[in-house]
C-alpha positions as CSV (number, residue, x, y, z in Angstrom):
1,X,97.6,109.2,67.8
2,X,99.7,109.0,70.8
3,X,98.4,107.3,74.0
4,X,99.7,108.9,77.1
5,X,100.7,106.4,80.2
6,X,98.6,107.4,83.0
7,X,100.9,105.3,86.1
8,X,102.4,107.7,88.4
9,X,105.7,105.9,89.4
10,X,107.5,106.3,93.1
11,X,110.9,108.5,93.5
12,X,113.4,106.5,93.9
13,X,114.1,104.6,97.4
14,X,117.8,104.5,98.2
15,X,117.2,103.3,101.6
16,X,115.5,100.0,100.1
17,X,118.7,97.8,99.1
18,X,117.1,96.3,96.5
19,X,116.1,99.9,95.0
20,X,119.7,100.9,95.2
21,X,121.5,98.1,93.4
22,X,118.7,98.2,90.6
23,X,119.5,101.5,90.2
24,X,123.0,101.1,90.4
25,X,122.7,98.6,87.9
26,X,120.3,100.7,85.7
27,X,122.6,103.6,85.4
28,X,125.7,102.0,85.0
29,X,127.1,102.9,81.5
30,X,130.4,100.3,81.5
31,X,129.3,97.0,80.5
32,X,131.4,94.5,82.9
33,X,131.2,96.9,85.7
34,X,126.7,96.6,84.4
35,X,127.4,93.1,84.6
36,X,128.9,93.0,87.9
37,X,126.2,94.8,89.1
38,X,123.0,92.7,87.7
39,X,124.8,89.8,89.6
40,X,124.7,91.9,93.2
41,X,121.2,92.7,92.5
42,X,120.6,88.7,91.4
43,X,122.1,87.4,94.7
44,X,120.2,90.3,96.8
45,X,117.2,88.3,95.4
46,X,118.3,85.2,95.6
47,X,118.4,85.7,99.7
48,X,115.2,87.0,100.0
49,X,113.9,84.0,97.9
50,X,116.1,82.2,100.7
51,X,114.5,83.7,103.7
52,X,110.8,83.4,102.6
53,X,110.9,87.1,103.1
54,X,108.4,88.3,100.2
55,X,107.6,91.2,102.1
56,X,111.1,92.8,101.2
57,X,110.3,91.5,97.4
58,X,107.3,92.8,97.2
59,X,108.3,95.8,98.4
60,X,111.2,96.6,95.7
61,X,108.2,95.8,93.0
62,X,105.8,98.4,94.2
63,X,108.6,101.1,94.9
64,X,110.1,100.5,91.1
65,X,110.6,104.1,90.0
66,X,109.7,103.5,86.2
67,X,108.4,100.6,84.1
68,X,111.7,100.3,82.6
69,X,113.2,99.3,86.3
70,X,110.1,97.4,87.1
71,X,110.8,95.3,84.1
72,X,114.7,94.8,85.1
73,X,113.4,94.0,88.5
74,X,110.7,91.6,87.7
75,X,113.7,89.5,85.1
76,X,116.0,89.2,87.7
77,X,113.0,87.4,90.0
78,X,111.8,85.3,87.2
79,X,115.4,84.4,86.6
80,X,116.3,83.4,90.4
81,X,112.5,81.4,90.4
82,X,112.9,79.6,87.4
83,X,116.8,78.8,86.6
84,X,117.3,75.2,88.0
85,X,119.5,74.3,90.8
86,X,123.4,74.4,89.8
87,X,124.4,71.2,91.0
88,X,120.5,69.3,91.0
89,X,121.0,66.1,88.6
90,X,117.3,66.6,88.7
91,X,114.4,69.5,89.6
92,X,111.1,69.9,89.4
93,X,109.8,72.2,86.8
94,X,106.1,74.1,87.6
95,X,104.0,75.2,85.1
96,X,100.5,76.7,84.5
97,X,97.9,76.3,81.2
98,X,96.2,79.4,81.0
99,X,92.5,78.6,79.9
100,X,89.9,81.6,78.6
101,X,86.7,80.4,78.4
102,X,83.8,82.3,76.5
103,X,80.5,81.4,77.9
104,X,77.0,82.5,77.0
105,X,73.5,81.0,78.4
106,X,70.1,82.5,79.2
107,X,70.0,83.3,83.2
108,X,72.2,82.3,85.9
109,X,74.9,79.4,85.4
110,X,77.5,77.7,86.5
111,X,80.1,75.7,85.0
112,X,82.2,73.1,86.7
113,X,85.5,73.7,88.4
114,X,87.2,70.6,86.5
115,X,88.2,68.5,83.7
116,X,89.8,65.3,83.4
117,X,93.6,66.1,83.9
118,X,94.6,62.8,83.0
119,X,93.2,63.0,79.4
120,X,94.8,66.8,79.4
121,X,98.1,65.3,80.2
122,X,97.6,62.4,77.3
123,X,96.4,64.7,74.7
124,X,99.7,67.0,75.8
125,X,102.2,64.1,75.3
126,X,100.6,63.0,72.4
127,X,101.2,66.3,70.4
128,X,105.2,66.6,72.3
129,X,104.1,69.5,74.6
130,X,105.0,66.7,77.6
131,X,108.0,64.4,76.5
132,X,106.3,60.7,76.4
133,X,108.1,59.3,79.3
134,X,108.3,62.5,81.4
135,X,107.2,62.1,85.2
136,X,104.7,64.8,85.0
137,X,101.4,65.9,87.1
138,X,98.8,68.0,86.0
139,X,96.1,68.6,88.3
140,X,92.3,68.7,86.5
141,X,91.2,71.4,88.9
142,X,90.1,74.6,86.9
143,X,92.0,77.5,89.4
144,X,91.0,81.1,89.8
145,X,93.9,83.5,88.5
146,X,94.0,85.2,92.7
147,X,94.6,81.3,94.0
148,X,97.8,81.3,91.4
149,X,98.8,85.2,92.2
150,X,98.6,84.1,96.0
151,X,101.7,82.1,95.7
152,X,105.0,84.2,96.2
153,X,108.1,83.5,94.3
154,X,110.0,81.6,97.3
155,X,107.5,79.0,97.5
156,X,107.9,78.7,93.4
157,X,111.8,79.0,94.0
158,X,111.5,75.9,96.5
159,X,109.0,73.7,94.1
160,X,112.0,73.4,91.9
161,X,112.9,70.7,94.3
162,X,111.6,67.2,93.2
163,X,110.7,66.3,96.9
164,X,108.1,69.2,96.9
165,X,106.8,68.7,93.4
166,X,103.4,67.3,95.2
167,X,102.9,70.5,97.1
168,X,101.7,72.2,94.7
169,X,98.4,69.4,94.5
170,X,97.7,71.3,98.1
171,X,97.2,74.8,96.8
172,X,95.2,74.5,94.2
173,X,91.6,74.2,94.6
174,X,88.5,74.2,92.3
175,X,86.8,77.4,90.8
176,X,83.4,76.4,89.3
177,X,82.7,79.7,86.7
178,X,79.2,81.1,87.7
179,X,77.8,84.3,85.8
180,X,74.6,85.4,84.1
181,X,74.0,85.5,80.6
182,X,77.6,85.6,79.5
183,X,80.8,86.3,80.0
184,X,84.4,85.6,79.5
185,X,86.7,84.0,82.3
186,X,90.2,82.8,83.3
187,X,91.1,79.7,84.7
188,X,94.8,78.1,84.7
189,X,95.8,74.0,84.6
190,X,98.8,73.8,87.0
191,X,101.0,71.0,86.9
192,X,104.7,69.7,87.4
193,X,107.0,68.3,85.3
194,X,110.8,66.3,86.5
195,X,113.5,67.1,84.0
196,X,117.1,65.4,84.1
197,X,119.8,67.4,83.5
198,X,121.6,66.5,79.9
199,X,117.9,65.2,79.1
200,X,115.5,66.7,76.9
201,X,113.3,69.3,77.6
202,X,110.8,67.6,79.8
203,X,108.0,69.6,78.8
204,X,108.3,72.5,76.0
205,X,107.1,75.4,77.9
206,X,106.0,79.1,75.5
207,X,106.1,79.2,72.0
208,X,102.8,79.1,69.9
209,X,99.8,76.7,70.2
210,X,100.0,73.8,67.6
211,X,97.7,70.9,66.4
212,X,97.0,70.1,70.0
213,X,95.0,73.2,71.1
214,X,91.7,72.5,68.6
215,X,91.3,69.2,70.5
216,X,92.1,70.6,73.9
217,X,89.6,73.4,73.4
218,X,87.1,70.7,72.2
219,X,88.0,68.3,75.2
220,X,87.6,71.2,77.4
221,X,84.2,72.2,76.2
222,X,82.7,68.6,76.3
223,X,83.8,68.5,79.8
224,X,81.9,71.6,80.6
225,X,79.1,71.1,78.5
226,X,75.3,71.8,79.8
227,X,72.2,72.1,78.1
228,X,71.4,75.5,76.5
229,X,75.4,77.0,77.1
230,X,77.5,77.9,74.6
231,X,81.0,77.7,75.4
232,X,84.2,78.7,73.6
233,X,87.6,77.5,75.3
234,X,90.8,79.0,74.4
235,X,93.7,77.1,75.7
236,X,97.2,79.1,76.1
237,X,100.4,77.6,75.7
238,X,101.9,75.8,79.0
239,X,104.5,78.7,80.7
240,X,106.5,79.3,83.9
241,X,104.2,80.4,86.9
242,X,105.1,83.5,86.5
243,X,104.8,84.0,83.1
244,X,101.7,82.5,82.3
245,X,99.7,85.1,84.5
246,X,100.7,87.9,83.1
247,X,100.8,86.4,79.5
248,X,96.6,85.2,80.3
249,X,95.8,88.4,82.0
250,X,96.4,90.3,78.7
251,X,94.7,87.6,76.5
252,X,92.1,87.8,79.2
253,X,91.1,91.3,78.5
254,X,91.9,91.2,74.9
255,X,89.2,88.6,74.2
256,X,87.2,90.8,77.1
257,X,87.3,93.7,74.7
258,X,86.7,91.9,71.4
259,X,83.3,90.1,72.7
260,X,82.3,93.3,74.2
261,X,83.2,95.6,70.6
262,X,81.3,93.0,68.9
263,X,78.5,93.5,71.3
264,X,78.2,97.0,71.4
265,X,78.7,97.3,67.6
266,X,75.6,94.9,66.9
267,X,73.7,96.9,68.9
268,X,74.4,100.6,67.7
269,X,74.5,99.4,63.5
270,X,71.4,97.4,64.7
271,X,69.8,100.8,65.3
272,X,71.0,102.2,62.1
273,X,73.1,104.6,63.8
274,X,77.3,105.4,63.5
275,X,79.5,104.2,65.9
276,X,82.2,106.0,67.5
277,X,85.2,104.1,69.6
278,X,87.2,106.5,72.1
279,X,90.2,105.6,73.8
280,X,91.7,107.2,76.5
281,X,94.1,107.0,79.5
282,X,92.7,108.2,83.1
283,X,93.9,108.6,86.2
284,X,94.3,106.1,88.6
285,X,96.5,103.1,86.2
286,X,93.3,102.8,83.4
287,X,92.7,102.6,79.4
288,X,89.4,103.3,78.9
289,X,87.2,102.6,75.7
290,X,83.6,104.0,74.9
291,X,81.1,102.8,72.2
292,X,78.7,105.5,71.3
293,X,76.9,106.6,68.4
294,X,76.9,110.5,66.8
295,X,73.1,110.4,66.9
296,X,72.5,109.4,70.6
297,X,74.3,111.5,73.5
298,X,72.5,109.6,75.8
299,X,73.3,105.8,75.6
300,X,77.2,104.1,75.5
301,X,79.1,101.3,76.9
302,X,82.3,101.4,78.5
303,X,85.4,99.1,78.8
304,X,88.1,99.3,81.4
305,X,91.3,97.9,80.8
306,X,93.3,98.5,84.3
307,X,97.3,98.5,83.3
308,X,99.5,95.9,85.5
309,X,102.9,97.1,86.2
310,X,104.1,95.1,82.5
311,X,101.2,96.6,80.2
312,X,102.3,99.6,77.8
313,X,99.7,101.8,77.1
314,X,100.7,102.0,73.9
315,X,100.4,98.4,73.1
316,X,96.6,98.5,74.2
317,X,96.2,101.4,72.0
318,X,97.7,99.5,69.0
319,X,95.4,96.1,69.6
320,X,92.3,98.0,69.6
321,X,92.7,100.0,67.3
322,X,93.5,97.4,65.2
323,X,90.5,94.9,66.3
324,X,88.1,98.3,65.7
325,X,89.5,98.8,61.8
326,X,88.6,94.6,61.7
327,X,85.5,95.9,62.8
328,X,84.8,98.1,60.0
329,X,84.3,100.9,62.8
330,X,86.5,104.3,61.1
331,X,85.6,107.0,63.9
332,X,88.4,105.9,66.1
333,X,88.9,108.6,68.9
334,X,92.1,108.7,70.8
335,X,92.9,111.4,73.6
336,X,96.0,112.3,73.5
337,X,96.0,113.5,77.1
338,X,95.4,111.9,80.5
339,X,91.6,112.3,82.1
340,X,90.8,112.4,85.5
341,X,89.3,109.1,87.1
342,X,86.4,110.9,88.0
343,X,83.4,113.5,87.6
344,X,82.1,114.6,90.7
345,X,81.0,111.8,92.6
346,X,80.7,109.0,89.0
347,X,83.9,107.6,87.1
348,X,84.6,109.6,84.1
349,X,84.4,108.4,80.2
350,X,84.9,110.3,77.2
351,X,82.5,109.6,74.4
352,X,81.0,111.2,71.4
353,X,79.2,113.7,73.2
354,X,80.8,113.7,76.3
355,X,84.1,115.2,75.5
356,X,88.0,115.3,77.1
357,X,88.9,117.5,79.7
358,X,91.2,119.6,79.4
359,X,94.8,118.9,80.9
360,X,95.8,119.5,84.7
């Protein structure tokens, strides 16, 4: 069944420049005049980059008047950020490790806010991740995902520069992981690699995790490791700065929602009773999923899943669906039209018992 996006998206700005060549861009059906008109936008964002002047940036992002132009936009930044220098016989490339860590333990704990980057680097050029005789830093400090969100594209823009490639050392800073019980968590490895032009790749940045992400993950966890903590690490694939926060965010919440489905399923079978999954959009930017049970009105447990300006709703639908049906669970509820945020004065959920309301 069809999950309804919930966003609300601006009208369309045309006294923000940026705006009005997207647009122009966007609508324009000739494709060299389409070209033309991506490489106006490009060099409008190129001189913002240029002047430090994220404000402006920031600005077009948040006034995007669909997800499709968001999208567009959000290229054309990653482009100007990440494309190296035209005439640089050398640059400096950034890039982040997205880490999730899975961490259970009876009572308050805290887990440390680093591991030894040296043997992370090692264990990368072992497996070809890092070319062997790359000049490369990779900092051991385990950083919150806000620290690498507070950096703006023109400082990443100007880290392409080999002279500032030890500025990024200054901005990270360690985040120990402290919860109760358990939880699941994101931290990123940030690092910097020099490539040559007409050399190969310096380090391989995307793809899929090969033979080196079992012994990173186990690496990672003996670092960590306390008495009476269990601890799953799940090491991403080195990306672009930009990239690798949306890419972790998702697999964030998608390991989010599978430990808490497994949760809440143990519990209501545990009970002998039927669980139901519901999945709806709501007002406000949110997918949210209830566990309940047919036979008890009373007691559920919610999930939110709060959609960045890249999520489809659609593709949240499709994952947990999928991860319910892996889950044996076959009453999957999903509401085909968007709820409000809230009732009365409490959020709102749909479950079993408590039921849609109807459209406004």
């Amino acid at each position: 069944m069809y999950l309804p996006d919930p966003r609300l998206y601006p009208r369309v700005n045309p006294q923000n420049p940026v705006i009005r060549a997207l647009m122009s861009y966007l609508t324009e059906t000739d494709a060299a005049a389409a070209a033309g008109k991506h490489d106006a936008l490009a060099q409008q964002v190129r001189e913002l980059l240029a002047t430090h002047d994220h404000y402006a940036l920031n600005g077009a992002l948040t006034q995007a008047p669909s997800q499709e132009a968001y999208k567009a936009l959000w290229q054309v930044l990653r482009n100007e950020v990440e494309t190296p220098p035209p005439d640089a016989a050398s640059w400096a490339v950034p890039f982040v490790l997205p880490i999730v860590l899975v961490a259970g333990a009876r009572g308050q704990t805290t887990l440390p806010g680093r591991v030894d980057g040296d043997a992370v680097l090692a264990l990368l050029r072992q497996h070809g991740v890092i070319a062997p005789d790359a000049e490369c830093r990779l900092s051991g400090a385990l950083v919150h995902p806000g620290d690498l969100a507070a950096v703006n594209p023109a400082t990443l823009a100007d880290w392409r520069d080999p002279a500032q490639a030890e500025a990024i050392g200054r901005v990270v800073r360690e985040a120990p992981v402290s919860f109760k019980d358990e939880g699941v968590f994101l931290r990123f490895l940030v690092g910097s690699a020099i490539q040559q032009r007409d050399a190969a790749p310096a380090i391989r940045l995307g793809g899929q995790v090969g033979a080196w992400g079992m012994p990173l993950a186990q690496a990672i966890g003996g670092t960590l490791k306390l008495d009476g903590l269990t601890l799953f690490a799940i090491p991403r694939v080195p990306q672009s700065w930009l990239a690798a926060q949306e890419a972790a965010r998702v697999t964030h919440l998608e390991t989010r929602l599978q430990v808490a489905t497994s949760n809440a399923l143990r519990s209501i079978r545990s009970k002998g009773r039927t669980p139901v999954a519901t999945i709806a959009a709501h007002e406000g930017g949110e997918i949210r999923i209830t566990f309940s049970s047919l036979e008890d009105a009373e007691r559920w447990e919610g999930f939110v899943w709060p959609l960045a300006p890249l999520d489809s709703a659609e593709h949240v639908r499709d994952f947990a669906d999928a991860l319910f049906r892996e889950c044996q669970l076959d009453d999957i509820r999903v509401i085909d039209t968007v709820q409000p945020d809230k009732d009365g004065e409490l959020p709102f959920f749909v479950t079993a018992h408590y039921l849609p309301k109807p459209h406004h």
